[in-house]
N, C-alpha and C positions, 0 to 999 in steps of 0.2 A: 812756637814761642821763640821768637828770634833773640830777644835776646839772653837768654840761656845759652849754657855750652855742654847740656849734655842730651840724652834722651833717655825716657822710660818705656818701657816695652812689654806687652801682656799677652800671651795667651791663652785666652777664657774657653776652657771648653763646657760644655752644655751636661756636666753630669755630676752628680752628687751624692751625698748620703741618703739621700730620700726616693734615690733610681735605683735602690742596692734591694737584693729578695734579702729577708732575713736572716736566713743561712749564708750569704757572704756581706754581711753588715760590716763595713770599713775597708772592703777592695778599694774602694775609690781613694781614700789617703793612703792604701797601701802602695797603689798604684802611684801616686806624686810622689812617695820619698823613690819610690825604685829607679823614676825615669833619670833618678839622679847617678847614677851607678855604672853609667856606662852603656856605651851602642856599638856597632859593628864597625864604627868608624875614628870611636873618642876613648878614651878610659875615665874613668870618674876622676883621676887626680889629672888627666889632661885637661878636661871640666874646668875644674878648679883652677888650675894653675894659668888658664886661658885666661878667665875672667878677674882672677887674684891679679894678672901681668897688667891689666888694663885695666885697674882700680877700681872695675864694677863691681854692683851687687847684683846677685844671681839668688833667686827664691822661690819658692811657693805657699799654696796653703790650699785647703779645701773648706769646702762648706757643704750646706745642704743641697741647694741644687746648680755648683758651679764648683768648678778647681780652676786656678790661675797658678800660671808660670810665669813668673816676670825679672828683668832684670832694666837695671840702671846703670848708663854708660855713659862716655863720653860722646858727643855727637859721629867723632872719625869712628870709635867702633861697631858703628850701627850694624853695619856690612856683617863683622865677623860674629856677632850678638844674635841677628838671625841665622847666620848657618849656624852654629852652636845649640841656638835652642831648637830649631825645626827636627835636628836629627835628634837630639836629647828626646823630641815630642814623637818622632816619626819611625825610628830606628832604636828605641831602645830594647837589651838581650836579653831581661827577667832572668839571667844566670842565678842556676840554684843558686848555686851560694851565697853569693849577694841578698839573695829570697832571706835565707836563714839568717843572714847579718842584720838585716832591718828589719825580720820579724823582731828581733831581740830591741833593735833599738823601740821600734813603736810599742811594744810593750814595756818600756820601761816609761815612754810617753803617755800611757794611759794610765800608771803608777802615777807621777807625776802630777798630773791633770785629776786624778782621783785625791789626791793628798793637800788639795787646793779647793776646800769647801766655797770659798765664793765664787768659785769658777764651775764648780760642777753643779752646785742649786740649779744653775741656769739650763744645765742636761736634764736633769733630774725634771726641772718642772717643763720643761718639753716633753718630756716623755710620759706626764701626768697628764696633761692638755692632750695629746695626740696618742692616747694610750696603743691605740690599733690604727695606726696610722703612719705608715715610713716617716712623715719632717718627723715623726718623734721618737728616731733614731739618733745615738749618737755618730758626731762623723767621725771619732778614734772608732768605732766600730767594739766589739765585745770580744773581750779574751779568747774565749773558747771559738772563735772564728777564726781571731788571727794568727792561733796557733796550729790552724789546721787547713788554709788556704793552702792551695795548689797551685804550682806555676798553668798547667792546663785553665783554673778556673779564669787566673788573672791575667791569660792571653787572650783567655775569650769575650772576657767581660773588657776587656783594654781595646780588641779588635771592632767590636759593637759600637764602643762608644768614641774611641778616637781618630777620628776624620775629619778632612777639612771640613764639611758640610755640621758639620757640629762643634767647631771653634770662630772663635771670633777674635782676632788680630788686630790691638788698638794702641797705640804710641800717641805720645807725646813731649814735646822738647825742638830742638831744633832740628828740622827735618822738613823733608821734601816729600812732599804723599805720593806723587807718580814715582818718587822713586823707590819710594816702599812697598809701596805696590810690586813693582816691578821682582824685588829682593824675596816678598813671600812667595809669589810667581814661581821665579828660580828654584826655593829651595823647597817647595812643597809639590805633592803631585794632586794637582786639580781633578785628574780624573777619575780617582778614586773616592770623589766627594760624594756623600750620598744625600739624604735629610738629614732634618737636624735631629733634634731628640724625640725618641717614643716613649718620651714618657705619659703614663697613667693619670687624669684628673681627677681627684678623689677628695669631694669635699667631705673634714673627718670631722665625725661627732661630738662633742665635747659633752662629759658629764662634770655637773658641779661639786667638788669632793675637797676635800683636807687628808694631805698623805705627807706623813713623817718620818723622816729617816733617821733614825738613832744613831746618831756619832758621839766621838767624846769632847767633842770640839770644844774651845775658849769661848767660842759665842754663837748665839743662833742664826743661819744664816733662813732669811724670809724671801720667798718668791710670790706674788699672788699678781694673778691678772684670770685674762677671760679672749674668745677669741675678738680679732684686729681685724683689718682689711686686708684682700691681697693687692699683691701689687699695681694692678691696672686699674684699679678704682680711681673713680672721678676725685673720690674725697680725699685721696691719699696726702694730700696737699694739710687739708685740713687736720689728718691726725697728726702729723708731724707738729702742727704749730698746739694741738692740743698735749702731747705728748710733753712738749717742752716744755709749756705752763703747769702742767702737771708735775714734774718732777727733773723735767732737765736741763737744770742749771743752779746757779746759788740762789735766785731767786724767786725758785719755783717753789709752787706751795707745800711741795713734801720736806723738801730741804727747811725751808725757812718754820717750818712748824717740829718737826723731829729733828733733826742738827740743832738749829738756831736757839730753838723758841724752849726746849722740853731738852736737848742734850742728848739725844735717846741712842743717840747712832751717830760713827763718824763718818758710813758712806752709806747714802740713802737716795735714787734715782728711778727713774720709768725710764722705760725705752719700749721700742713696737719693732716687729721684725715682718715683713711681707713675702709672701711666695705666691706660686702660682695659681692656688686655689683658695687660698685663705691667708692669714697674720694672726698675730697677736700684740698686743697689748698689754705690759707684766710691770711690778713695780719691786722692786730690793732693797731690803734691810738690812745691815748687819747689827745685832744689840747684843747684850747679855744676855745670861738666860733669864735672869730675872725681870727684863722689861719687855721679853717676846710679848704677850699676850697684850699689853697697853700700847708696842709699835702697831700688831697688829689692829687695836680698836684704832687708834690716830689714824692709822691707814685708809680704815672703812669709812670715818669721818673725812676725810678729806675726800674722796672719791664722792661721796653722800653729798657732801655741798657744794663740788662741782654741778653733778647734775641737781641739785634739788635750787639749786640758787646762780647757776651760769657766770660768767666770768664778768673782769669787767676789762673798759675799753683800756686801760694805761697796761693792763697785765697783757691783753692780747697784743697791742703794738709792741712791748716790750719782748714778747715769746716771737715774734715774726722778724722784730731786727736782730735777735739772736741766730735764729735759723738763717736770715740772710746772709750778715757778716761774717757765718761761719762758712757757708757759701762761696761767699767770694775770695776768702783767704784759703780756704783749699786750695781753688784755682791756680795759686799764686805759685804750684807744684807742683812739675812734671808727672810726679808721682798722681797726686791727687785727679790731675787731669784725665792722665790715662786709665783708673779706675772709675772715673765717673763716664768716660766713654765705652769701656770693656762693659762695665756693667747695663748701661742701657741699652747696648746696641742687643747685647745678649738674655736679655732679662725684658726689658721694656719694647725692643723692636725700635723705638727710636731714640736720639737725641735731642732733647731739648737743649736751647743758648740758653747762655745765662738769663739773658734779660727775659725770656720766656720762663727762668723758673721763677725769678725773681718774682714777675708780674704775675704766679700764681700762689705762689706766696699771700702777695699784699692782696689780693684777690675775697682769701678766705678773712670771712665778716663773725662778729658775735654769732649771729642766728646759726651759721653754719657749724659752729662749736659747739653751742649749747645742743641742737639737733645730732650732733657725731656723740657726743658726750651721754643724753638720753639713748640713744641706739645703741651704743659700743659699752658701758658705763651703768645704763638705767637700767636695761633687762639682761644684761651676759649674763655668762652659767660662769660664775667664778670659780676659778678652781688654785688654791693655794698648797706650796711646797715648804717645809720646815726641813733644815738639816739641824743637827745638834742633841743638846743632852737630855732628851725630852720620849716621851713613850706619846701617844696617840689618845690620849685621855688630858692630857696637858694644855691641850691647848681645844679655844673654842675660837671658829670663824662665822660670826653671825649670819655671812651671808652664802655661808656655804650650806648645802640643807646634807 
């Protein structure tokens, strides 16, 4: 991106919530606040102060099966941005006490994150879909773990899984690739690279069930869906564009019939998430308590007339220039670039151009929506999540048995 004046910088490594035994559920975020803290070489406020001097942003985050490190600079600090992060990645001290300082912080982060019902429905009904299943793990991981992790566990599980052969090193911005090359080169050691990840493929069961969680909440928050595709599916194309017409955007038919039409809810969406062996496909409500049961029938209605009556051509063209445009204005950022490379080269094995994703986009037809909709939609095992003020007699889901 020449002309740009800075770069974005990522390094994805290949492990996640869903690599974790149950008994150390959350090392892997544990592991990304720590790398923060200091190496044999840096102190955590030289860290900072490095990156604070040269008006970058310096980050992370975890998920289910990937952790990223990334920071954003100016194009001249490229140089100093990878030595910074490589040792942060390569040499960091797990010093007890640091251990003890960010236990406290991440458990004040799972506090947090617990106190935030439309943010945890979406754990919650992970964990209902994937009951016996690691993806339906949280990736804050569970109290009673993180308060008992050991620096031994967390060198061992950190020595397993971090190595070149299981990271993926992807930039974008103004930059020179042989010479990036050359910079990870330098600062990483090659020969300690091994494979990539061992992780386990375990397609999980899903049972179709209604599970409520009693809070005292202002409003009910509603999770329902059913399992999605995994990621290397042919059709994966196609759920996205189904996905969108379904509820992502203002005028998808969840929004325009609960928001618009009926009032019911002021945030109401689908979204689909993919992983190695499976996906999902889930839709959210926020309402009252007194309109739970009527979001949730609209819900089942709309799903019901997707498949029982198929789309039509101005809603499909319209869910496809959505997806597109959104597409190509990510592009427009360093940021955005660099995680649509980290993520595929690591995730997907390759890159697709734009105009490849573009042309599979416009690619996906009526018949192939109606067909993902009857398949994913017509026969799933649905399985729906309620938080709020409600007991488990409250509520009915027609199509849950």
């Amino acid at each position: 991106m020449p002309n740009v004046r800075s770069v974005t910088l990522g390094f994805w490594v290949g492990v996640g919530s869903r690599d974790e035994p149950e008994d150390l559920s959350g090392i892997s975020h544990f592991i990304e606040h720590l790398l923060f803290k200091g190496t044999k070489f840096n102190s955590a406020r030289q860290i900072a102060e490095a990156f604070d001097s040269m008006g970058g942003e310096l980050n992370a985050f975890s998920a289910k099966e990937y952790t990223c490190f990334y920071a954003k600079v100016l194009d001249t600090d490229l140089d100093k941005s990878i030595e910074l992060m490589t040792d942060m990645i390569f040499n960091s001290k797990f010093d007890p006490q640091d251990m003890d300082a960010e236990r406290r912080v991440i458990l004040e982060e799972i506090s947090l994150h617990e106190d935030s019902p439309d943010d945890i429905i979406h754990d919650l009904f992970a964990s209902t879909l994937w009951e016996s299943h690691p993806l339906g793990q949280s990736v804050l991981g569970r109290l009673k773990v993180i308060n008992t992790l050991s620096r031994d566990e967390l060198v061992s599980f950190f020595r397993e899984n971090y190595h070149p052969g299981n990271i993926v090193v992807s930039a974008a911005g103004n930059l020179d690739h042989e010479h990036l090359e050359a910079l990870v080169e330098k600062f990483t050691n090659r020969q300690c690279a091994r494979g990539g990840s061992s992780r386990r493929h375990l397609v999980p069961e899903v049972k179709p069930r209604l599970k409520v969680f009693n809070r005292p909440t202002e409003q009910a928050h509603i999770v329902i869906g059913t399992t999605g595709l995994p990621r290397n599916h042919p059709d994966r194309f196609a759920l996205a564009v189904l996905d969108n017409l379904l509820g992502g955007g203002m005028s998808s038919r969840l929004f325009q019939k609960i928001r618009e039409e009926k009032a019911l809810a002021y945030s109401v969406f689908s979204y689909h998430s993919m992983f190695s062996e499976t996906g999902l496909i889930a839709i959210y409500a926020g309402t009252s308590r007194e309109n739970a049961q009527l979001v949730m029938d609209l819900i089942w209605e709309e799903i019901n007339n997707l498949v029982e009556n198929g789309v039509k051509d101005e809603e499909l063209e319209r869910a496809k220039g959505h997806i597109k445009g959104n597409l190509v204005l990510s592009l427009e950022d360093s940021s955005g670039r660099m995680t649509r490379l980290g993520k595929s080269e690591l995730c997907q094995g390759e890159t697709l151009t734009l105009d490849e994703l573009i042309e599979r986009v416009e690619a996906v037809d009526r018949e192939k929506i109606e067909e993902l909709s009857r398949h994913l939609l017509g026969y799933g095992k649905f399985v729906a999540t309620v938080l709020g003020p409600f007991e488990k007699d409250d509520l009915q889901l027609r199509f849950v048995q």
